[in-house]
N, C-alpha and C positions, 0 to 999 in steps of 0.2 A: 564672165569672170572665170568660168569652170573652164572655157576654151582655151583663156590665156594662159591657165595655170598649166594646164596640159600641155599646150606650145611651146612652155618654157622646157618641163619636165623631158620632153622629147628632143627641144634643144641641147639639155644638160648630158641625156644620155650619148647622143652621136658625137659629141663632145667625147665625153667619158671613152668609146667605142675606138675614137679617132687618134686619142694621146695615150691610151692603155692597152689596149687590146688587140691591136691589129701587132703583125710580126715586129712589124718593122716601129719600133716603140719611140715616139717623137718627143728626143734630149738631146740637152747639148752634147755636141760632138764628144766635146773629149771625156764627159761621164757616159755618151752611149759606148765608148770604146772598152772604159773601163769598168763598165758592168756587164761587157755584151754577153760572158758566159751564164751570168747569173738569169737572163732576159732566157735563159733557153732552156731553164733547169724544171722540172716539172713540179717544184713549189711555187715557182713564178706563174706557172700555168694557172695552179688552183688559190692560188692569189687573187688571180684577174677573174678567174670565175666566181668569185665568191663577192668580191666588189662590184662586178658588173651586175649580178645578182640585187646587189642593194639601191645600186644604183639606179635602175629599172624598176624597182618595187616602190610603186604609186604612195604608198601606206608608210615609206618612211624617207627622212632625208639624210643625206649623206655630204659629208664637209670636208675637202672646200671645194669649190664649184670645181669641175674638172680639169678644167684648163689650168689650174694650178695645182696638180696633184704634182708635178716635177717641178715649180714653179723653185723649191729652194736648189737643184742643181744648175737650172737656168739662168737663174740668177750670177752665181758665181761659179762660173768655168773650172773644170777641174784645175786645168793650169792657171790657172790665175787665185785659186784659192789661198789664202794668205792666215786664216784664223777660224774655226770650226764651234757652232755653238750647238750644241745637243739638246732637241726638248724632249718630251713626251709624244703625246700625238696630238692633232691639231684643237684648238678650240672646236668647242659641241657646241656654240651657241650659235641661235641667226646669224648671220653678213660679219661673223668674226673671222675662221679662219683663210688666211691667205694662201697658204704654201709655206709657209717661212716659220720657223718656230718662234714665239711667242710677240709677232710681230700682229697688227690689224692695220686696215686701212683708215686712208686718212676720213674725219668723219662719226669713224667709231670708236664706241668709248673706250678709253684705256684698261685694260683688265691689270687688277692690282700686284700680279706677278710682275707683268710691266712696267707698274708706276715705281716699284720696288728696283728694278732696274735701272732706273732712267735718274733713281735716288743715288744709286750706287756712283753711275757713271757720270753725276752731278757733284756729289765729296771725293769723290775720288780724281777728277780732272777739271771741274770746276766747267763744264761744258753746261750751259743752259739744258732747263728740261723742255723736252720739244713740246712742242704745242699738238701733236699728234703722235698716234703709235704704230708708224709705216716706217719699220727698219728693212725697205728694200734700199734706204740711202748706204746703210752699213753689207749689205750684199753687193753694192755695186763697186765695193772696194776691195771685196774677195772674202768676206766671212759668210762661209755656208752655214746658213742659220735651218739647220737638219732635224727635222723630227723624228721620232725613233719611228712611229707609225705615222703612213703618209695621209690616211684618210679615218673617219671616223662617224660613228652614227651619229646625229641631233639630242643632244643632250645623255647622252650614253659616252662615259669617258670612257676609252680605252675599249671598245667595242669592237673595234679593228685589231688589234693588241691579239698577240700569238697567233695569229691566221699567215706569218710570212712577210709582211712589211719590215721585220726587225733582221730577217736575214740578208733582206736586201740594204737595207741600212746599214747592217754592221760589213757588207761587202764594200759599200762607197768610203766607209771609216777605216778598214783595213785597208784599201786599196792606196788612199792617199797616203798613209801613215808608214805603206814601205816604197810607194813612188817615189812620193816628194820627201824633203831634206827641211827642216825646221821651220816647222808650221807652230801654231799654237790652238792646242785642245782646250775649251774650256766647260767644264763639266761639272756642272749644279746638280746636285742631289742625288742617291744613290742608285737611280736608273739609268742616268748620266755615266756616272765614275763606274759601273760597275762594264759600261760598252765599253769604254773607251782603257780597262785595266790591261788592255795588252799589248798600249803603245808604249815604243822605245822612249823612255825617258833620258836617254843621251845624244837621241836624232832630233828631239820634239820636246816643245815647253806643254807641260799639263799643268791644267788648273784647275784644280775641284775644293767647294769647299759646299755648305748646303744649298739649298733651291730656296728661289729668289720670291716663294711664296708666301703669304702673311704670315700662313703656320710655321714656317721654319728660318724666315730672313732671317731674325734678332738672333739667331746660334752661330754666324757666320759668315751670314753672304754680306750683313754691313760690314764695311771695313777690309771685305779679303781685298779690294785693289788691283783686282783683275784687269782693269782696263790698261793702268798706265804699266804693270807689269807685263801686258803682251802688247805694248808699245815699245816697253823700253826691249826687248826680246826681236819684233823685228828690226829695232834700228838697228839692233847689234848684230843682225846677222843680210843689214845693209836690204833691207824691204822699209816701202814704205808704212811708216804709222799708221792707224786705221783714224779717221775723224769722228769718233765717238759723237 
């Protein structure tokens, strides 16, 4: 057992090694184009040294498996991006986080900021609540579902948090928001709305109201209607609707 555990752990790292560390940083084309300066800045340096760090260290584990640490730009192409969801940083629990802000695979249990979600995007569009909590279906239609930090320690929230994930993030959210032409930001809770306070609000639909979590749904996030409002926002600027 002790073999296997190590065989993994050793898989996870050259992993890690393979999609983070090496020069040539492996993303989708059009966000490696548009972060490529960031990728060279020597906070991205002690970024990856400081992950890779953890990541190699027998003694703790580090979320989400590596191969999905870019997993939410991969998913939805810069150019194709169409609707921006902002979390925190990934789930700290076992076989939770994927890459995707507050998404899990299919499988695993729904974590209650999610079932809070899936409430909203149920009264508010009448769309069934899915039987699992894998919103790579809503990435594949162009909503970057972006964590503010990409990686995080095993039950340590926010452990990653200020070591440089947030300036590379807030580089992919500035970059879209003066490329592209009327996207839709949506930004739950004041970690959220406080990244995303310097988008043009005449180029770009923003939507904040609080976070989708049991402590704070019932002030706000019931009822804001996020979903059919940055529906009705891209029809009208002639994109297609996201299939919530």
């Amino acid at each position: 057992m002790e073999k296997i555990l190590l065989a993994r752990h050793v898989t996870n790292l050259s992993a890690t090694c393979r999609t983070l560390f090496s020069m040539d940083v492996r993303i989708e084309k059009g966000w490696k184009e548009a972060l490529a300066a960031e990728f060279e800045k020597d906070y991205f340096r002690q970024l990856t040294d400081r992950v890779r760090a953890d990541y190699a260290d027998a003694s703790v584990r580090v979320y989400p498996p590596a191969r999905d640490i870019f997993a939410a730009f991969d998913a939805s192409p810069f150019d194709e991006t169409k609707v921006v969801i902002i979390g925190q940083d990934p789930y700290h629990g076992p076989g939770q986080a994927n890459g995707l802000c507050f998404s899990v695979n299919p499988g695993v249990d729904i974590p209650p900021s999610l079932r809070n979600i899936f409430r909203e995007v149920h009264d508010d569009t009448c769309a069934p609540i899915p039987a699992d909590g894998d919103l790579s279906r809503w990435a594949r239609q162009g909503v970057l579902l972006l964590n503010s930090s990409l990686t995080v320690r095993e039950h340590a929230p926010k452990s990653h948090s200020g070591i440089g994930w947030e300036r590379l993030t807030d580089a992919a959210v500035h970059s879209l928001a003066e490329r592209r032409d009327n996207l839709v930001f949506i930004l739950w809770g004041a970690d959220a709305i406080r990244k995303g306070a310097f988008i043009d609000r005449s180029r770009h639909l923003v939507l904040t109201s609080p976070h989708p979590s049991p402590l704070s749904a019932s002030r706000g996030f019931f009822g804001n209607h996020h979903f059919t409002r940055a529906n009705e926002y891209l029809a009208a600027h002639g994109k297609t609707p996201i299939v919530w």
